[in-house]
NUDOPA-970205 format. One line per field, with one value per residue (C-alpha): residue number from 1; residue in one letter; x, y, z. Coordinates in steps of 0.001 Angstrom, whole numbers. Layout:
N
pos = (NUM:...) .
code = (A:...) .
px = (X:...) .
py = (Y:...) .
pz = (Z:...) .
***
This chain:
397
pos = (1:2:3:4:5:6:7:8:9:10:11:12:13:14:15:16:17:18:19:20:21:22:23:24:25:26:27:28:29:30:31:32:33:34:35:36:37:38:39:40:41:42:43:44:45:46:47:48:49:50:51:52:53:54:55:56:57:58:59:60:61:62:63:64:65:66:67:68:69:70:71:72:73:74:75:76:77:78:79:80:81:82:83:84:85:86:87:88:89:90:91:92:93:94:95:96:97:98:99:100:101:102:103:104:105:106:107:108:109:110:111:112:113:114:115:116:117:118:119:120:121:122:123:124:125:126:127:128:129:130:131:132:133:134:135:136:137:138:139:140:141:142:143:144:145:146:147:148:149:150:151:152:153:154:155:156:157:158:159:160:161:162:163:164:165:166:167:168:169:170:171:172:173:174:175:176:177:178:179:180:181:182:183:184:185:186:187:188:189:190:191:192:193:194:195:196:197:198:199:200:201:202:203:204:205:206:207:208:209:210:211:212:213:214:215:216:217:218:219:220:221:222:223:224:225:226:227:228:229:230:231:232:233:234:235:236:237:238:239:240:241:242:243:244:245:246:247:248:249:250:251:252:253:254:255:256:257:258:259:260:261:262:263:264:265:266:267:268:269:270:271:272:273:274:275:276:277:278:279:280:281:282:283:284:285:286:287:288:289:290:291:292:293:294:295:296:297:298:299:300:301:302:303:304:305:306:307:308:309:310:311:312:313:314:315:316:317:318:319:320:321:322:323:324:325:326:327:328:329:330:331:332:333:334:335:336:337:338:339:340:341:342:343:344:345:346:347:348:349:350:351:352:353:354:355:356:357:358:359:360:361:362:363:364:365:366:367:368:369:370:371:372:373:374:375:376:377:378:379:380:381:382:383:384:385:386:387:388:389:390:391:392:393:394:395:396:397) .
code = (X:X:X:X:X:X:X:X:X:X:X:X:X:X:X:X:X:X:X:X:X:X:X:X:X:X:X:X:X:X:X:X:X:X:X:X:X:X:X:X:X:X:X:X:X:X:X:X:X:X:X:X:X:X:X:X:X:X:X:X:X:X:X:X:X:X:X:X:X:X:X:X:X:X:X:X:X:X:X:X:X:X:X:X:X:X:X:X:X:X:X:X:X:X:X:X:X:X:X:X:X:X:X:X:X:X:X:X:X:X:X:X:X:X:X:X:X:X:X:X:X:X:X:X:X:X:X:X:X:X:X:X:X:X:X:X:X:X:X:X:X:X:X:X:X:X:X:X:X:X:X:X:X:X:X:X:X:X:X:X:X:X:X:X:X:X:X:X:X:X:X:X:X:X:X:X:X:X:X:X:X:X:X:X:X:X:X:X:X:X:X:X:X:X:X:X:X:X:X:X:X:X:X:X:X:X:X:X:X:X:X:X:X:X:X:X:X:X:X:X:X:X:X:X:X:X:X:X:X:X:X:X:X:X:X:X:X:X:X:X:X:X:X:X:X:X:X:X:X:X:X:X:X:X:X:X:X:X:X:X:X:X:X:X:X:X:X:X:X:X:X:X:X:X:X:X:X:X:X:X:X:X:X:X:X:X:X:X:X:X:X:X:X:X:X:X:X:X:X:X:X:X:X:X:X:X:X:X:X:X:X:X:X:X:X:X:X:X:X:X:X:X:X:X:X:X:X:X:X:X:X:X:X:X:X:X:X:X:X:X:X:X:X:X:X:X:X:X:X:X:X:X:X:X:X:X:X:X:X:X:X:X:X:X:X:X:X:X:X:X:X:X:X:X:X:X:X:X:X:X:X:X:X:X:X:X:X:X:X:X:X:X:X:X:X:X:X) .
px = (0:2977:4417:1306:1027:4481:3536:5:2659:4474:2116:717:4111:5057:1820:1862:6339:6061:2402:493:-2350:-5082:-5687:-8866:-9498:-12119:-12888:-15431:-14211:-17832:-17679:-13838:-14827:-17929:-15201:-12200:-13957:-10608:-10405:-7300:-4563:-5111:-1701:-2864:-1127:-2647:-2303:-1940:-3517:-4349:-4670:-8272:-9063:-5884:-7514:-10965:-9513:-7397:-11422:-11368:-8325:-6585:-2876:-825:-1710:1254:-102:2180:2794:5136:4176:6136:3529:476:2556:3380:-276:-1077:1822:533:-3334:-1484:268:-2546:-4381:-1242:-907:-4405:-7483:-10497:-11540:-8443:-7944:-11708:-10766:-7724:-9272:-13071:-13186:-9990:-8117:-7290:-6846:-3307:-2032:1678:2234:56:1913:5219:4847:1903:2624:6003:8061:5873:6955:9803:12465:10432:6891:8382:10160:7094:5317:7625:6875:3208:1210:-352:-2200:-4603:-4424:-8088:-7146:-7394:-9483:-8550:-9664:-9693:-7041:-8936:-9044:-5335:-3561:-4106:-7448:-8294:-7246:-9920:-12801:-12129:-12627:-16000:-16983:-16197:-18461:-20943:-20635:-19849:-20601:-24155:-25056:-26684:-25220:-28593:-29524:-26531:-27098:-30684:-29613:-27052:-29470:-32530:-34384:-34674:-34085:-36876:-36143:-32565:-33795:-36137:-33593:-31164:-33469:-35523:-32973:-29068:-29139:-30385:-27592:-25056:-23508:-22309:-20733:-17295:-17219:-18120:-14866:-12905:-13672:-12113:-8854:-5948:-4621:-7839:-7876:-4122:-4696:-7524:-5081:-6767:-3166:-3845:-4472:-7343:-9021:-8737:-10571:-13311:-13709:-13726:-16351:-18596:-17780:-16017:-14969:-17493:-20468:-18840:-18833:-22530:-23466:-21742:-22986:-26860:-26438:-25103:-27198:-30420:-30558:-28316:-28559:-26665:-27009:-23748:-21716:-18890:-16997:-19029:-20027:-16226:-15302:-18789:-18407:-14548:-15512:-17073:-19756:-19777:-22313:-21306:-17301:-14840:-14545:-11849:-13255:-16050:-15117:-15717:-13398:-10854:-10369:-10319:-7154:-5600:-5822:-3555:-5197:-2963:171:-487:-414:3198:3440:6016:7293:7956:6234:3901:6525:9392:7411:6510:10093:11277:8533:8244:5609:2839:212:-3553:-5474:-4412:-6584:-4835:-7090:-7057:-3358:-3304:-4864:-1737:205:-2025:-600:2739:4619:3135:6767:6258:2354:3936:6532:3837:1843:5101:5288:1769:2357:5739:4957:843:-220:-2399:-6042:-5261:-8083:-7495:-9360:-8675:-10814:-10972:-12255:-13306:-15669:-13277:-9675:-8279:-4905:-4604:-5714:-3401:-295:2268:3958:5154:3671:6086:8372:5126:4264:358:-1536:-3125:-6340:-5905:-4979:-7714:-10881:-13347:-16467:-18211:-21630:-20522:-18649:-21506:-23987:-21367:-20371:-24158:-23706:-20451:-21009:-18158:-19179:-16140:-15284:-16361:-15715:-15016:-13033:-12929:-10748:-8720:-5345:-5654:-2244) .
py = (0:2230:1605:1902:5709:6381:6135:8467:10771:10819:10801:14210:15968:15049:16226:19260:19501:19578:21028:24274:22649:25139:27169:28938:29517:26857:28733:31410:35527:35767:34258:35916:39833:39281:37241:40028:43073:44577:47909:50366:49626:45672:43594:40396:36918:34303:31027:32335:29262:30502:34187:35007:35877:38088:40350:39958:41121:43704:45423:45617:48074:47054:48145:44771:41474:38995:35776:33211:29515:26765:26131:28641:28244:29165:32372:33065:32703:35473:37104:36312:37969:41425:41736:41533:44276:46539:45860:44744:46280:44451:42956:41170:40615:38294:36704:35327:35009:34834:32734:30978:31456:34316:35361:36324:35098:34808:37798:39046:37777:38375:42472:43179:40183:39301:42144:42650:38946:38217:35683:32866:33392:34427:30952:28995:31042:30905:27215:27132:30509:27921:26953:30249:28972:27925:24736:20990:18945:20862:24070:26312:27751:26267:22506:23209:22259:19379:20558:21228:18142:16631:19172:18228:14641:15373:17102:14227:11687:14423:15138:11966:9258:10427:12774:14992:18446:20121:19780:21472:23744:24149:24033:26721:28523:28158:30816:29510:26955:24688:24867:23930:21086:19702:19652:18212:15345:14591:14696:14307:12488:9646:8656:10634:8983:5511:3040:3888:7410:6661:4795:6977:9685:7873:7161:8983:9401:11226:13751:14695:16197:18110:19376:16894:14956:11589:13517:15449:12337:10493:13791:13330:9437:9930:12299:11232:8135:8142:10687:9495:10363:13566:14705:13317:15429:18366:18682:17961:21003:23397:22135:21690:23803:27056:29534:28320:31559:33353:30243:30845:28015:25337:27068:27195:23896:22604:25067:25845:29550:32581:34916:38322:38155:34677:35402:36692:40044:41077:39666:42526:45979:48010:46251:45864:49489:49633:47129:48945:52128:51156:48402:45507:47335:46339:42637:41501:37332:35289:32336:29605:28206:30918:30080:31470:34187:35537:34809:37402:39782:42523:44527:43080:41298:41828:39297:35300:33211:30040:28028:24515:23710:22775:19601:18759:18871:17239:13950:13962:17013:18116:19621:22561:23102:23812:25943:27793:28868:30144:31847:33550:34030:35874:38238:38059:41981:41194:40440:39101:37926:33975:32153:28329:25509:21954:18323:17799:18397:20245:20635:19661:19145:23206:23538:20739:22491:24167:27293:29555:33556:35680:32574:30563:26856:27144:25619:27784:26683:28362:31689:31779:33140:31560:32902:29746:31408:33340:30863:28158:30954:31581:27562:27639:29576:28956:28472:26089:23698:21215:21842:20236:23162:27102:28771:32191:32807:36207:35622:36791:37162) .
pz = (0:771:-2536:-4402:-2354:-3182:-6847:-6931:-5143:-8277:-10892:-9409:-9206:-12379:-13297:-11486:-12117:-15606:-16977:-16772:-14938:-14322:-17158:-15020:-11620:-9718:-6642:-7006:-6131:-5354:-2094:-1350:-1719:1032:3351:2180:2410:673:1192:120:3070:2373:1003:159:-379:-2516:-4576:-8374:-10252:-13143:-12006:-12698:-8991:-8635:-11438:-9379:-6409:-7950:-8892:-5058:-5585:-2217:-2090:-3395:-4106:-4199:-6675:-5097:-6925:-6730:-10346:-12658:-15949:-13742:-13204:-16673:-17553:-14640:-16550:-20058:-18959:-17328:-20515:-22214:-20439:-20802:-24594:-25939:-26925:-25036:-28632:-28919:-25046:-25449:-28094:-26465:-22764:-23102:-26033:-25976:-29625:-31662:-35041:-35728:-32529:-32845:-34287:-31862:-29353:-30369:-31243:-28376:-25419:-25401:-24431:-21611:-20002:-17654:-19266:-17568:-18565:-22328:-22201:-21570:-24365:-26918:-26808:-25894:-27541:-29911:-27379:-28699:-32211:-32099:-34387:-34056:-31530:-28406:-30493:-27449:-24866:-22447:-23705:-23213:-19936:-17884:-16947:-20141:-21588:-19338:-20041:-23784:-22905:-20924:-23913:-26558:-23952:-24257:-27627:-29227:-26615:-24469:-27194:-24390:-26138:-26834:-23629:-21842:-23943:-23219:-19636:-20062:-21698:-18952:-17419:-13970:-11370:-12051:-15753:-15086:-12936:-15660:-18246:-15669:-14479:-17820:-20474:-19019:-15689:-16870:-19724:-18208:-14899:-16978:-15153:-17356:-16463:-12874:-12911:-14939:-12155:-9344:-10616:-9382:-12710:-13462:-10631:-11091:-14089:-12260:-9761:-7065:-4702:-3284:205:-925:-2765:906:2404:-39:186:4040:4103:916:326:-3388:-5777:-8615:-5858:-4654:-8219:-9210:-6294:-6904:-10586:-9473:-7181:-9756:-12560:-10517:-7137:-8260:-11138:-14234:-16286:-14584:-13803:-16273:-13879:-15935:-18725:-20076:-19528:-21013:-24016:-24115:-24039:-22115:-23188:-22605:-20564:-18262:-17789:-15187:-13690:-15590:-18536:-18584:-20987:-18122:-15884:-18513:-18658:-15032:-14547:-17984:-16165:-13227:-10999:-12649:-11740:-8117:-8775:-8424:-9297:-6936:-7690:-5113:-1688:425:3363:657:-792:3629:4741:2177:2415:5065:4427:6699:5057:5877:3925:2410:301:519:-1717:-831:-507:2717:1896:-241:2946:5218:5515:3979:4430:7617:7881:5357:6490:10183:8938:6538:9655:11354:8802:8453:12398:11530:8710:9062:10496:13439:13054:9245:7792:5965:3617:2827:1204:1532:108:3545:5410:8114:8371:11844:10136:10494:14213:15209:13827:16451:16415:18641:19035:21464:22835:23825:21485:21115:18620:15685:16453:19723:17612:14831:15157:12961:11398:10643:9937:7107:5614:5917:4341:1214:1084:-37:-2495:-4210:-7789:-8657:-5805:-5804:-2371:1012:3199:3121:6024:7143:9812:11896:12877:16837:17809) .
***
């Protein structure tokens, strides 16, 4: 069994070592700006991914926001997006973010994108701006990736193997709840959940390219009972029991493309011009662990949205997630404000960790003060709806 856990171990890294993996991000801004309330004195610290919440949050106009990854490509797409809103017009800036290709693109790229990339992100572009081309079967950016590679596979089985694409798009298209749920029930639940994609879904192989470690997929079998389940569940809630018509979560990776009217933030004209006009220049991407990026920082930081990391590090490298909450204890400015998600339904793994605040070990459940009501309310609410949990904690030290 050791062996066997040894191996998912290295099928994810090598995933995540050698791939740009997320190529959007899955947790919705929505929830984060009620939890944030950024306001103009607010640094904040975050997990880059693929950068679309950075640009949400940087609407909020707080003072910084450090987009922090271990993953070099997710930064050079974060790069890659604040280039183009420095050198695009918001024509050619949807076409190459809302609907994933563009005409023209390397030259494009190379007069209007490149000279605005550091050496890294211009390396990984040099070799990878096809991905925009808008050719071939993954004929989208966002087929494109390891995520995208398996939202291009869901939509061959819908496409080619359930044949249920009129009625996502009559879902995506419905005017209400109980229309959603009617479509949902009548015409795609039944044909959709085959035994072959219900085991496709719960290999490990599967949810690496998904971003989802071995450590997260025991969180979710603990707590639901299988991953195939978890995710039957969590598409019945947003197809049937939320609004569909502004969940540009699903709707790009059932579609490969936005619309101007179900995308990002900073996918909007209006916000466009808003970043162009100077609110990107506060985003500064970091490359490397959060524990790296804090131990070299010294401004204090107010807010971190640590996504669901933590989960990575909650049975194997309990090492680095102790030394990541010295960290936050270090160079966090008192009565920081933290955001973290989870495939479980709770995560003791934090609370249990040790560190020590003015000479004295305590534990950091003993210095967080949650608000659990707020984050149950917005859990409700959360449009992606891939998580088991959403935390919402002050730093009180």
């Amino acid at each position: 069994m050791r062996l066997w856990e040894s191996f998912q171990q290295r099928c994810f890294h090598w995933v995540h070592g050698h791939h740009l993996v997320y190529n959007a991000c899955w947790e919705d801004p929505r929830l984060d700006r009620v939890a944030l309330r950024l306001g103009p004195d607010d640094t904040l610290a975050m997990i880059t991914s693929a950068g679309c919440n950075a640009l949400d949050y940087a609407l909020q106009a707080p003072k910084a926001i450090y987009p922090v990854d271990m993953n070099p490509r997710q930064n050079a797409l974060l790069e890659l997006k604040l280039a183009g809103i420095h050198g695009l017009d918001y024509d050619q800036f949807f076409d190459l973010f809302g609907r994933g290709r563009l005409a023209n693109y390397r030259a494009i790229y190379n007069r209007k994108l490149r000279p605005h990339l550091s050496a890294a992100a211009r390396n990984y572009w040099d070799r990878f701006v096809y991905f925009f081309s808008g050719r071939g079967f993954r004929s989208s950016f966002y087929f494109h990736g390891t995520s995208g590679a398996f939202a291009r596979g869901v939509n061959f089985y819908i496409d080619k193997l359930v044949r249920v694409r009129g009625p996502i798009q009559d879902l995506l298209g419905a005017k209400n709840i109980a229309e959603q749920r009617e479509i949902y029930d009548q015409h795609i639940k039944p044909v959709f959940w085959s035994r072959p994609l219900r085991w496709t879904l719960g290999r490990n192989s599967t949810l690496s390219l998904l971003g989802v470690p071995p450590p997260q997929v025991k969180q979710v079998e603990q707590h639901f009972g299988g991953i195939a389940g978890f995710m039957q569940a969590c598409v019945e809630a947003v197809f049937a029991r939320l609004p569909i018509h502004d969940n540009y979560f699903w709707r790009v990776y059932l579609t490969g493309e936005y619309t101007p009217d179900c995308c990002p933030e900073y996918l909007k004209a209006e916000n466009f011009m808003v970043l162009k006009n100077g609110l990107a220049a506060r985003i500064h991407p970091f490359t490397g662990t959060i524990e790296q990026f804090l131990r070299q920082h010294d401004e204090p930081l107010t807010r971190l949205v640590l996504l669901d990391h933590m989960d990575w590090l909650s049975t194997h490298r309990t090492d680095w997630l102790q030394a990541e909450w010295q960290a936050i204890v270090d160079r966090a400015a008192p009565g920081a404000k933290i955001l973290w998600r989870s495939g479980g339904l709770e995560t003791p793994f934090v609370d249990e960790q040790e560190v020590t605040v003015r000479g004295q070990r305590v534990r950091v459940g003993e210095i967080l003060q949650y608000d659990r009501e707020l984050a149950a309310e917005l859990h409700e609410q959360d449009r992606v709806h891939t998580y088991g949990c959403f935390n919402i904690a002050e730093l009180a030290v």
